[in-house]
C-alpha positions as CSV (number, residue, x, y, z in Angstrom):
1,X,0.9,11.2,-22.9
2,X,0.7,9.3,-19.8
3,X,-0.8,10.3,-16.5
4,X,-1.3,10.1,-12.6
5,X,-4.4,11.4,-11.6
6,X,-4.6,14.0,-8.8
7,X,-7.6,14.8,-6.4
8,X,-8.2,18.1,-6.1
9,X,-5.5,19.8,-3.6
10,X,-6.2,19.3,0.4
11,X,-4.7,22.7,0.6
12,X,-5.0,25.9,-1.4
13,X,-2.2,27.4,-3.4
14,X,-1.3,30.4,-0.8
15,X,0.5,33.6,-2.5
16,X,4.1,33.9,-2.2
17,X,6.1,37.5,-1.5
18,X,6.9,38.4,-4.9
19,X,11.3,39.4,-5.3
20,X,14.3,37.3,-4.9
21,X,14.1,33.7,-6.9
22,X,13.1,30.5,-4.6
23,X,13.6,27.1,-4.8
24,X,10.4,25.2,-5.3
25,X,10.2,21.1,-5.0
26,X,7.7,19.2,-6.2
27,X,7.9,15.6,-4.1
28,X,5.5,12.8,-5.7
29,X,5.6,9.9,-3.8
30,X,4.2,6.9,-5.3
31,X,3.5,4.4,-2.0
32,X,1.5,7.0,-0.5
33,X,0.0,8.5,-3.7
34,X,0.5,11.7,-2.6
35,X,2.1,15.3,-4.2
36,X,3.3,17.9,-2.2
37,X,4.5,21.5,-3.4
38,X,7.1,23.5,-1.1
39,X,9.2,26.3,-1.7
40,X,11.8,27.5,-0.1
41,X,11.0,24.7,2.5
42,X,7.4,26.6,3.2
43,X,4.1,23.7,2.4
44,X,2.3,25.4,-0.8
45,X,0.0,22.8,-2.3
46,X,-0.3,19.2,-1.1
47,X,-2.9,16.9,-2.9
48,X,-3.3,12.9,-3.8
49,X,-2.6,10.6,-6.3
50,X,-3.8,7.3,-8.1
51,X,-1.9,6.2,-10.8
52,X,-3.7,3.2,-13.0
53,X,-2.3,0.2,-12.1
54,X,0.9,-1.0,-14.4
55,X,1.3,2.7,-15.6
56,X,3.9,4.0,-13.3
57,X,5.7,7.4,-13.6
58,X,9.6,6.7,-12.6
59,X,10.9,7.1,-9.5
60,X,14.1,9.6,-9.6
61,X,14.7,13.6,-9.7
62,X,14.1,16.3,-12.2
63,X,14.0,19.6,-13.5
64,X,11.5,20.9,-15.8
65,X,12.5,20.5,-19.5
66,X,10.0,22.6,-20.9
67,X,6.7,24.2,-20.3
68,X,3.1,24.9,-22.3
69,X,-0.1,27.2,-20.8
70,X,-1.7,25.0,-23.8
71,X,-1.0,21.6,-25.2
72,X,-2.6,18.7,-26.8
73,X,-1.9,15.1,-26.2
74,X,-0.7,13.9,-29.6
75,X,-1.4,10.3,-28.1
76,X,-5.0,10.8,-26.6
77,X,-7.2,12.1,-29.1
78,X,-5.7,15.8,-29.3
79,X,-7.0,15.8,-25.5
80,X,-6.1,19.3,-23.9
81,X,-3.3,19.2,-21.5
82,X,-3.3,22.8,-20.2
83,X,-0.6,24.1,-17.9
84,X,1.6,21.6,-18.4
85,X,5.3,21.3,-17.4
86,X,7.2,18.5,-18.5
87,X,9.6,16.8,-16.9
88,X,10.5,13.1,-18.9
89,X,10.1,12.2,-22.1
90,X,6.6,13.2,-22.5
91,X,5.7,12.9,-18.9
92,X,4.6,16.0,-17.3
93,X,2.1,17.8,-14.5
94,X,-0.4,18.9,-16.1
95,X,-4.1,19.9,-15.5
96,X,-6.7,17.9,-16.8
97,X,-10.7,19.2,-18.0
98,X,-11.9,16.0,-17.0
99,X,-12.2,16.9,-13.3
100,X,-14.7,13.7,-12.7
101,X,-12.4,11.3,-13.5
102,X,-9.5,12.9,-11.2
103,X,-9.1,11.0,-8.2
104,X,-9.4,7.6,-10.1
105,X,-6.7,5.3,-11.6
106,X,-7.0,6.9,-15.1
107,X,-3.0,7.6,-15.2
108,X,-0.6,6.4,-17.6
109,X,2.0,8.0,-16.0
110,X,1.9,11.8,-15.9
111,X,0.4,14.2,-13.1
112,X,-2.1,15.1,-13.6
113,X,-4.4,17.7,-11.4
114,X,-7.1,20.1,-11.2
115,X,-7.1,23.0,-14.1
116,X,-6.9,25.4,-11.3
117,X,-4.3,23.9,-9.1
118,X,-2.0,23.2,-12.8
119,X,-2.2,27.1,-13.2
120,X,-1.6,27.7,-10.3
121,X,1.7,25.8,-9.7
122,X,2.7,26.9,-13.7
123,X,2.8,30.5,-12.3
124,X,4.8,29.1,-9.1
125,X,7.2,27.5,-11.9
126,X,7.6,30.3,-14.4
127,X,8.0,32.6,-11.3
128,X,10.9,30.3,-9.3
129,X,12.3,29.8,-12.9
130,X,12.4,25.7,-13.9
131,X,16.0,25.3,-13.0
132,X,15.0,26.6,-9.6
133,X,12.5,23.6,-9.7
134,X,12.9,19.9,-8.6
135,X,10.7,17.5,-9.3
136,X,11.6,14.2,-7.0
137,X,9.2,11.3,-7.8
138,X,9.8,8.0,-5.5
């Protein structure tokens, strides 16, 4: 599976009004190395990026294709991969145990955040349904 590591989120998840369905965008911008989460327009999450060098994730829009509270990278090791909602052919947003690492170029090309901020925008996701959801990486 390939990664972009995330730092820990510069601002909390905040709760939504529960009711009609939203539409949340996910915007990942590769020159600033930053994510940030909005829905219906409203800021939710923003946090930073560093992908490894020569491991990029590409640049165009999306839609979740399928989602997994658990999963294990059949590439690294049976690593776990929890909260993760891919997007591209194995590329997804996913949390990631190894919280010392995050922050660092350790990406191959998937996003890759803190446990708590992954579950966090899962439930924002499953709530907003995934065809509510764009991902735009550029």
């Amino acid at each position: 599976m390939r990664r972009i590591v995330l730092a820990a989120p510069a601002l909390p998840f905040v709760a939504l009004p529960s009711g009609a369905e939203a539409n949340a965008l996910v915007r990942v911008d590769r020159a600033t190395q930053a994510m940030n989460v909005s829905v219906d327009g409203a800021p939710v999450y923003q946090a930073g990026l560093d992908g490894r060098r020569g491991f990029g994730t590409p640049a165009r829009t999306f839609h979740p294709q399928r989602m997994a509270a658990r999963w294990f990278s059949t590439v690294y090791y049976n690593a776990p991969v929890p909260h993760a909602i891919f997007f591209h052919d194995g590329y997804a947003i996913s949390g990631s145990y190894d919280i010392a690492r995050l922050g660092g170029p350790a990406s191959h090309g998937c996003i890759r955040v803190h446990p708590s901020a992954a579950a966090a925008l899962f439930g924002i996701v499953q709530r907003e349904r995934m065809q509510n959801t764009t991902i735009v990486v550029h």
